[in-house]
Biopython code that builds the backbone (N, CA, C, O; Angstrom):
import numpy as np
from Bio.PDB.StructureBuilder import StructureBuilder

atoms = [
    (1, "UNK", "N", (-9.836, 36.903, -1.608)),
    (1, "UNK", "CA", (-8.725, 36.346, -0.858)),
    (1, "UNK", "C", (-9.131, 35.048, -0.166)),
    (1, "UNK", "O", (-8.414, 34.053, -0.274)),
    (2, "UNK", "N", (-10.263, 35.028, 0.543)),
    (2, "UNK", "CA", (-10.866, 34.146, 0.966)),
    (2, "UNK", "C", (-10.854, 32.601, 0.124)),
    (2, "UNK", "O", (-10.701, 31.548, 0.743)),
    (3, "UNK", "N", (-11.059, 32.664, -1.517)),
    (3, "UNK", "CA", (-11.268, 31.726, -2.214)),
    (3, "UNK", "C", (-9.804, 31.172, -2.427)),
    (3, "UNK", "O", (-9.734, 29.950, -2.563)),
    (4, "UNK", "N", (-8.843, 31.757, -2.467)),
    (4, "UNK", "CA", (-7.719, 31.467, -2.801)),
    (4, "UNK", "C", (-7.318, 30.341, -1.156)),
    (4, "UNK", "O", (-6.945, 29.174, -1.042)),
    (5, "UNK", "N", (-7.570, 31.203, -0.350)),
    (5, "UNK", "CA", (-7.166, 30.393, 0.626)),
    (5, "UNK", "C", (-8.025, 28.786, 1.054)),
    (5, "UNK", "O", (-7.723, 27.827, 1.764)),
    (6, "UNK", "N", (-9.085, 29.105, 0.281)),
    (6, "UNK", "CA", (-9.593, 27.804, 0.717)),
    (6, "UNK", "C", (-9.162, 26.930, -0.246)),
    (6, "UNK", "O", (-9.018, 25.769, 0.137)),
    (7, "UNK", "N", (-8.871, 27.219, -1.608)),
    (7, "UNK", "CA", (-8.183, 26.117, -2.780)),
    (7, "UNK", "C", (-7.178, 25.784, -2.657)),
    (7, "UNK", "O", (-6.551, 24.890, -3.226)),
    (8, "UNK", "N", (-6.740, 26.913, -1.401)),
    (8, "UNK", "CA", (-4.986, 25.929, -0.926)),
    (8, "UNK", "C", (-5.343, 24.595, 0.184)),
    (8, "UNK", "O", (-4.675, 23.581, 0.386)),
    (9, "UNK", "N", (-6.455, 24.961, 0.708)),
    (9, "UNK", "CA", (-6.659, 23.955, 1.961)),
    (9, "UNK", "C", (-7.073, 22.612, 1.402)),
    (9, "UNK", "O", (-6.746, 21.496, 1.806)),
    (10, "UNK", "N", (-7.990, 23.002, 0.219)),
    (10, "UNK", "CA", (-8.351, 21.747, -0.557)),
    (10, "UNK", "C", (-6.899, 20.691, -1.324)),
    (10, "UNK", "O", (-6.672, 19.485, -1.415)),
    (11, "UNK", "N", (-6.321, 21.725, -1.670)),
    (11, "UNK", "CA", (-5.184, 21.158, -2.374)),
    (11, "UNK", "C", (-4.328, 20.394, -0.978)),
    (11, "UNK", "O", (-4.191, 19.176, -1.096)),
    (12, "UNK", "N", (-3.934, 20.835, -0.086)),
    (12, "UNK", "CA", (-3.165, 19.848, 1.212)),
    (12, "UNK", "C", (-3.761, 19.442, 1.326)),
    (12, "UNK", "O", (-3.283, 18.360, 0.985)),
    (13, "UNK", "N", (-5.583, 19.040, 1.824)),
    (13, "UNK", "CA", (-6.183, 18.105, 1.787)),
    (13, "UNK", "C", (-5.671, 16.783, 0.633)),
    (13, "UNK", "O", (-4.967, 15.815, 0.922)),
    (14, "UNK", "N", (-6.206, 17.074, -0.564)),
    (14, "UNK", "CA", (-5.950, 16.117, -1.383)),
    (14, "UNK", "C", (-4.812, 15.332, -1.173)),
    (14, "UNK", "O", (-4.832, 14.110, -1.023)),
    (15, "UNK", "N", (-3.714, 16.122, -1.163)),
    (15, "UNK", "CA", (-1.820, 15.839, -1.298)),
    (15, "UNK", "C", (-2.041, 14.685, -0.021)),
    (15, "UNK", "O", (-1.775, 13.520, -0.317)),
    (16, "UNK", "N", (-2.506, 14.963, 1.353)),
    (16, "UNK", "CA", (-2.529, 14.946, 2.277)),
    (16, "UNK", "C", (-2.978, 13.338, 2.784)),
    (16, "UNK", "O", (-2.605, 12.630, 3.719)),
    (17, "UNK", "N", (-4.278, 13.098, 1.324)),
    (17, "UNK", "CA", (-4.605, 11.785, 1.450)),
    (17, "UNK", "C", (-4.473, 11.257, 0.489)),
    (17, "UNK", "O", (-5.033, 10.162, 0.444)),
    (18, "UNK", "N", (-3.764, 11.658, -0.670)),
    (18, "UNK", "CA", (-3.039, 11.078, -1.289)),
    (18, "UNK", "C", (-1.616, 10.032, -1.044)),
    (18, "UNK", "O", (-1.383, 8.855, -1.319)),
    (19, "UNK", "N", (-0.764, 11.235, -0.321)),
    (19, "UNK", "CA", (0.303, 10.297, 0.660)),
    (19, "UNK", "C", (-0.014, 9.439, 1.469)),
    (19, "UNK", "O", (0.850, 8.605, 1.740)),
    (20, "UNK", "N", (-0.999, 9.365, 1.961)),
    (20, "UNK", "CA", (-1.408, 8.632, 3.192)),
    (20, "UNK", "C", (-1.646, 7.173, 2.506)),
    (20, "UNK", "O", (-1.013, 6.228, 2.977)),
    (21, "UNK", "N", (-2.497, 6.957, 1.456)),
    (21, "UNK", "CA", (-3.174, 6.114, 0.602)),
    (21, "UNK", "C", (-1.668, 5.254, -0.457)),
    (21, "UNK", "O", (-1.649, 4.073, -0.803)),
    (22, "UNK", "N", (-0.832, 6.063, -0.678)),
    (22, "UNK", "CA", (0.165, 5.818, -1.036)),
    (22, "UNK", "C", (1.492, 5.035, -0.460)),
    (22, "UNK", "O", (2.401, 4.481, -1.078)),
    (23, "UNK", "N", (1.252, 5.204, 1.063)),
    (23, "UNK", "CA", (1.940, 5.122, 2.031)),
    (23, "UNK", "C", (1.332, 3.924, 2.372)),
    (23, "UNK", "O", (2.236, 3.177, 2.748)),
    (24, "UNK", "N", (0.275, 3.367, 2.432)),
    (24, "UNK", "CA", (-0.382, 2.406, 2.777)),
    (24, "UNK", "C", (-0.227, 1.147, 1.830)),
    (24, "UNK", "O", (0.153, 0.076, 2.303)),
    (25, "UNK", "N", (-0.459, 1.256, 0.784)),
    (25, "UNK", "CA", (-0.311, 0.563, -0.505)),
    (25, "UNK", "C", (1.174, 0.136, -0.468)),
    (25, "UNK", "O", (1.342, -1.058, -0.716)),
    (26, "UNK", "N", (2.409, 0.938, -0.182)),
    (26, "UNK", "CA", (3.714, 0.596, 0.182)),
    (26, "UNK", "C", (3.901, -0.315, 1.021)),
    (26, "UNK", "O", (4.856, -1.085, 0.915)),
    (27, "UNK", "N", (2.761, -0.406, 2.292)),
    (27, "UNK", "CA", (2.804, -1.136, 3.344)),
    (27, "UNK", "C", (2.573, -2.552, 3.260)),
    (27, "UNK", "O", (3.274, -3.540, 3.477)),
    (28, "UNK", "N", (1.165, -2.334, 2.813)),
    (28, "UNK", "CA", (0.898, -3.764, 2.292)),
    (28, "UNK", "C", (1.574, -4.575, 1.029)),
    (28, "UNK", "O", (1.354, -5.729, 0.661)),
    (29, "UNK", "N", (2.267, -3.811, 0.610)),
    (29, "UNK", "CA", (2.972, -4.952, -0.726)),
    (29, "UNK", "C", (4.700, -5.338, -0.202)),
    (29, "UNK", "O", (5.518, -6.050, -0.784)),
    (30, "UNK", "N", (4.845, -4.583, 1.076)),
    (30, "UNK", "CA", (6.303, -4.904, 1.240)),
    (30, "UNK", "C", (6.186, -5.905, 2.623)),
    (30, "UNK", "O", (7.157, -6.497, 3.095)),
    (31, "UNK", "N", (4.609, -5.981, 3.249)),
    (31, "UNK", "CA", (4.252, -6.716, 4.398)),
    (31, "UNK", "C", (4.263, -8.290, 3.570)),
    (31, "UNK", "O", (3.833, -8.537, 2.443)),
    (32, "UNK", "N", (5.153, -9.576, 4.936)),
    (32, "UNK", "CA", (4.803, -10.887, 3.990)),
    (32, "UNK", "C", (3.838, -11.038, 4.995)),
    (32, "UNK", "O", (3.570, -10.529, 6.083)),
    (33, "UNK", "N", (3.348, -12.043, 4.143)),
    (33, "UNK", "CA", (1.994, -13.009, 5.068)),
    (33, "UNK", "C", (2.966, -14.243, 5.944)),
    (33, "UNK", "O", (4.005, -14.795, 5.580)),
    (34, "UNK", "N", (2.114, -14.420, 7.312)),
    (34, "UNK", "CA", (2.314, -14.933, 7.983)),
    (34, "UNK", "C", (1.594, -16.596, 7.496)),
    (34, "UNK", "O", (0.593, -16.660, 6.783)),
    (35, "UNK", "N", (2.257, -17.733, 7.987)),
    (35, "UNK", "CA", (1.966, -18.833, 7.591)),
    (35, "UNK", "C", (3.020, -19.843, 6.319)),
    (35, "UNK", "O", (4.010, -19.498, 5.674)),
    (36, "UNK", "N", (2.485, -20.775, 6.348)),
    (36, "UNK", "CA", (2.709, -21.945, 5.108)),
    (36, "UNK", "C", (3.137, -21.454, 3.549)),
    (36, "UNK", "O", (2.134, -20.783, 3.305)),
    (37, "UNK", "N", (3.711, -21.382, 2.711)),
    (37, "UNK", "CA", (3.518, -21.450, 1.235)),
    (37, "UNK", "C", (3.469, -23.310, 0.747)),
    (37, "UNK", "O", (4.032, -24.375, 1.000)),
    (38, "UNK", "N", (2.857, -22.985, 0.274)),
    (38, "UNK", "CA", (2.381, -24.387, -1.093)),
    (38, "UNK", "C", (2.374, -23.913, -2.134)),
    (38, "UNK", "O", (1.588, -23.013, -2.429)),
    (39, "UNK", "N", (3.565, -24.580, -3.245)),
    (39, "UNK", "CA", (3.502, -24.169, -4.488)),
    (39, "UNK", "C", (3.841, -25.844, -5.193)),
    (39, "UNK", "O", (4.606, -26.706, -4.759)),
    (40, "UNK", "N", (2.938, -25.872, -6.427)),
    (40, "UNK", "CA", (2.961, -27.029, -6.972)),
    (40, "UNK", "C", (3.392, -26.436, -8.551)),
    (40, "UNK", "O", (2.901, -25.523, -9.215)),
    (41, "UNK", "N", (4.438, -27.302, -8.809)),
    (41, "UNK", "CA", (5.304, -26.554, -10.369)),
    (41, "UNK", "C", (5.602, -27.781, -10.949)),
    (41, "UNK", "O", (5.231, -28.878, -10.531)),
    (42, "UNK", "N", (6.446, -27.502, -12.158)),
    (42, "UNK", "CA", (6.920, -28.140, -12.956)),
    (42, "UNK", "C", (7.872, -28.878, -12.237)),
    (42, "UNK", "O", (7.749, -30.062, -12.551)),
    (43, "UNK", "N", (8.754, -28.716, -11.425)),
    (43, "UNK", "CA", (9.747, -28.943, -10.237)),
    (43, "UNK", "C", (8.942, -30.218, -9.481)),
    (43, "UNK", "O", (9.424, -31.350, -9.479)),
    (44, "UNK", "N", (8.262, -30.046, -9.142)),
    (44, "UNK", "CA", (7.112, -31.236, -7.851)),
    (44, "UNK", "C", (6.898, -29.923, -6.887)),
    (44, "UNK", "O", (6.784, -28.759, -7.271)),
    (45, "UNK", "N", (6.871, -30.441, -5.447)),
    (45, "UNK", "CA", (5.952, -29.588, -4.175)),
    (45, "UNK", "C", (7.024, -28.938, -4.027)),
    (45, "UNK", "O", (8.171, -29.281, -4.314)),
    (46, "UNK", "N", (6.512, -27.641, -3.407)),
    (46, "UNK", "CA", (7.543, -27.121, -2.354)),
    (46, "UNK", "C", (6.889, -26.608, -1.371)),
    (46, "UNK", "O", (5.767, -26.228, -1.703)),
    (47, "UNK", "N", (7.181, -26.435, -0.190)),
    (47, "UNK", "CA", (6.911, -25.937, 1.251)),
    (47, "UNK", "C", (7.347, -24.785, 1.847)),
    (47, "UNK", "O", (8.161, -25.074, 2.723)),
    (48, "UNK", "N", (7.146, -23.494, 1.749)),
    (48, "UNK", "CA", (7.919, -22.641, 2.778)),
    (48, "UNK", "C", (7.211, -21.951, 3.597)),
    (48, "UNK", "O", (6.367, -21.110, 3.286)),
    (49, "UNK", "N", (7.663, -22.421, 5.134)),
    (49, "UNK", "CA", (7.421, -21.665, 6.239)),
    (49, "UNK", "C", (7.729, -20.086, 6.075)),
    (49, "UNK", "O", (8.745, -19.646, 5.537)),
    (50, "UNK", "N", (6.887, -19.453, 6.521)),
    (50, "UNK", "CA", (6.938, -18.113, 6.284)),
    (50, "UNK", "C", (7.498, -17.499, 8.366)),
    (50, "UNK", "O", (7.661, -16.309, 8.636)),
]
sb = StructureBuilder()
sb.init_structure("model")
sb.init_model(0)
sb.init_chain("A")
sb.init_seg("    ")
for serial, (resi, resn, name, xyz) in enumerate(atoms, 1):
    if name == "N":
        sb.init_residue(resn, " ", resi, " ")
    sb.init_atom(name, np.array(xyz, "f"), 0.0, 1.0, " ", f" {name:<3s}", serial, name[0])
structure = sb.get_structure()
């Protein structure tokens, strides 16, 4: 009984920092950067204040 209960603890562990790691990765790709853009194209310069 003992083993069963600890492969559940392992398993919410995992889940546990799985979401977390997942949740983070969400964060940073929907966070903008603060500052300047410089983009040089086919167009000429462009500038955007962030």
């Amino acid at each position: 009984m003992s083993d069963h209960r600890n492969i559940l603890y392992f398993l919410v562990g995992i889940l546990t920092a799985a979401v977390c790691v997942l949740g983070y990765n969400l964060y940073q790709a929907k966070k903008q950067p603060d500052g300047v853009q410089i983009n040089l194209g086919p167009n000429g310069l462009k500038i955007e204040g962030k």
